[in-house]
N, C-alpha and C positions, 0 to 999 in steps of 0.2 A: 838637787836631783837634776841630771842632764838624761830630758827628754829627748826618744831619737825619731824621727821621722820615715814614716815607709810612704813609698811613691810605689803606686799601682797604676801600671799602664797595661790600659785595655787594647787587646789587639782585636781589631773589626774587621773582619776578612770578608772582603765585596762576594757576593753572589756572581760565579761563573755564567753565561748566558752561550747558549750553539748555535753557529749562524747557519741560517735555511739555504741550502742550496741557490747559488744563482744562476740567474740566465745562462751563461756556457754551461753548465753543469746539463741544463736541461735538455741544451741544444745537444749535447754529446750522448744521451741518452734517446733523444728522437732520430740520430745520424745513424744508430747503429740494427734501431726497430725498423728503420727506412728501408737499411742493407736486406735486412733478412727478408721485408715485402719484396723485396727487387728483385733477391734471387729466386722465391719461390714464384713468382709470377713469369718468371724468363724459365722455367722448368716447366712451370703448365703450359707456355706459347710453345717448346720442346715435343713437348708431348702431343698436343693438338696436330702441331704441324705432321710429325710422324703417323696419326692415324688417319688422317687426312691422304697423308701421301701411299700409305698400305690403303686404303680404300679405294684410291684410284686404279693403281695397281692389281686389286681384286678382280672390281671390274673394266676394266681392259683386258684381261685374260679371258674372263668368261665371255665378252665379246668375241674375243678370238677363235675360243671354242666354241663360239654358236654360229660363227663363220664359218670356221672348216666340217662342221655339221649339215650346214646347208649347200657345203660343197659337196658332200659326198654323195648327197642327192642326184647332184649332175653327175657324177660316175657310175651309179645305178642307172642313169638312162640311158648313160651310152656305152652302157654292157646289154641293155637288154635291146637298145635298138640296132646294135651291130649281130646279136645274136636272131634276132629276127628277119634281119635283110638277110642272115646266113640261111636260114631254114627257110625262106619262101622262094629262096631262088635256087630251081633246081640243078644250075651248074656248081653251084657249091653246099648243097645239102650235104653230101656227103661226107665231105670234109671233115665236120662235124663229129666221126666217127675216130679219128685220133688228136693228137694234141696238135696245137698252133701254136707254139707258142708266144711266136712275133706278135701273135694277137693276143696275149698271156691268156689263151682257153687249153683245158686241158680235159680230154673226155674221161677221165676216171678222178673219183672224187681220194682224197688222198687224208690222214688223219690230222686235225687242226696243228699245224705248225705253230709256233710262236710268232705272230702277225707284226709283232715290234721289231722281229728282227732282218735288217738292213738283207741279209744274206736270202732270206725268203724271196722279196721282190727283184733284186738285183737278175737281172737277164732273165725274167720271168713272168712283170707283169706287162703290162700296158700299161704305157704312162699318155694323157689327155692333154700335157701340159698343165700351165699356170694359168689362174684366172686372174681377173680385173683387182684384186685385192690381195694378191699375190698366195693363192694356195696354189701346191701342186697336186693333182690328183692322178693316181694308178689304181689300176682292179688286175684284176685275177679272177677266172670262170674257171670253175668246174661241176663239168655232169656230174650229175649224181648216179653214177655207175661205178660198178665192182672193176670191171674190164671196156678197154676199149673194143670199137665193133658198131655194127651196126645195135638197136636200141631193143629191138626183138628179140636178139641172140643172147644176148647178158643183163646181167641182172640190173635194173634200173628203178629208181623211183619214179612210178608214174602212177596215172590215174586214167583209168582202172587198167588194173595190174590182171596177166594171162590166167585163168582159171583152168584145172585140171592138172593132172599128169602129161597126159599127150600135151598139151597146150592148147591154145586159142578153137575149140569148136570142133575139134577133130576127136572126142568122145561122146559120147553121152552123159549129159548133165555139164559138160565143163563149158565154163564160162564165154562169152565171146564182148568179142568190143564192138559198143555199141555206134562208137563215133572214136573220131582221131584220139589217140591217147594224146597225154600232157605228159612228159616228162620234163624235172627239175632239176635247173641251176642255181649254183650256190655261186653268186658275186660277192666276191670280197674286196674293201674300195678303201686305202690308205690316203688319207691327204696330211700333208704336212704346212703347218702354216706358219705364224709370225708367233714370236718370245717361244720358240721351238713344241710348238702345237703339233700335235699327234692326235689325229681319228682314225680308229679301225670299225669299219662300219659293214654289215653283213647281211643282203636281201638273199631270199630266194626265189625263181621264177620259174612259175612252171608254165610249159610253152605247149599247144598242141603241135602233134608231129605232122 
């Protein structure tokens, strides 16, 4: 009997192994986390820097408007101290009585114009010039009167105003003045400043006559 021979071959298959990330791998994963810090850090210096620059900006304008505020103060003085060197001297008291308006006064009071507008003050006001920090200041006076005229004859704002029909003391029971009346102007005082500053600023003075 012809015995036959089996041959059994084992196949042994090695265990596969995954290799761990090396160094460049890691490096190119911190290169790109670096990026993204970079850009958002050069966004928030962006931003800082812009609110920083609009807050300066804020205030410097409100400086400028607290400038041309305190200009306009001097434009009220020197409406009211021109109006009263008018009315104590009696070679131009009278004057007083129609409009000037080289001196931009005007003896009838007129309904509020639009104060913004260039055409209002043009050949109308009185301009002070420019001060030390470069505002320019104009005013514009008007009595507070219906009509021009003397202040007796038309209707005016004063204090104390004529009692009666007949007028001033020439009835019975009607009123009289006890002392000089006060009659009132309306100064009106534009100044124009710097980053195109605009004040429209509005006293009243009431003056005895």
């Amino acid at each position: 009997m012809r015995v036959s021979r089996i041959h059994f071959r084992a196949c042994v298959r090695e265990p596969t192994t995954r290799r761990a990330a090396g160094p460049a791998g890691q490096r190119g994963v911190v290169l790109f986390i670096a990026l993204i810090v970079l850009v958002a850090m050069t966004l928030a210096g962006i931003a800082i820097m812009r609110s920083v620059d609009t807050g300066n900006l804020v205030a410097g304008n409100m400086a400028f408007k607290q400038s041309s505020l305190s200009a306009s103060d001097n434009g009220i003085a020197q409406a009211f101290n021109w109006l009263t060197a008018t009315i104590n001297n009696p070679a131009t008291y009278a004057t007083l009585e129609q409009d000037i308006p080289a001196q931009g006064y005007y003896a009838v009071v007129s309904n509020p114009p639009d104060w913004t507008d260039d055409a209002v003050w043009a050949g109308q006001s009185f301009s002070i010039g420019t001060d030390t920090v470069g505002n320019s200041v104009d005013y514009i006076i008007q009595r507070m009167c219906d009509n021009a005229g003397n202040y007796t004859g038309v209707n005016c704002a004063q204090t104390p105003r004529v009692g009666g029909e007949a007028g001033n003391s020439q009835q019975v029971g009607g009123s009289s003045f006890t002392s000089p009346p006060m009659v009132y102007y309306r100064v009106t005082v534009r100044v124009r400043g710097a980053r195109q500053t605009l004040s429209i600023v509005q006293s009243t003075i009431g003056i005895q006559q």
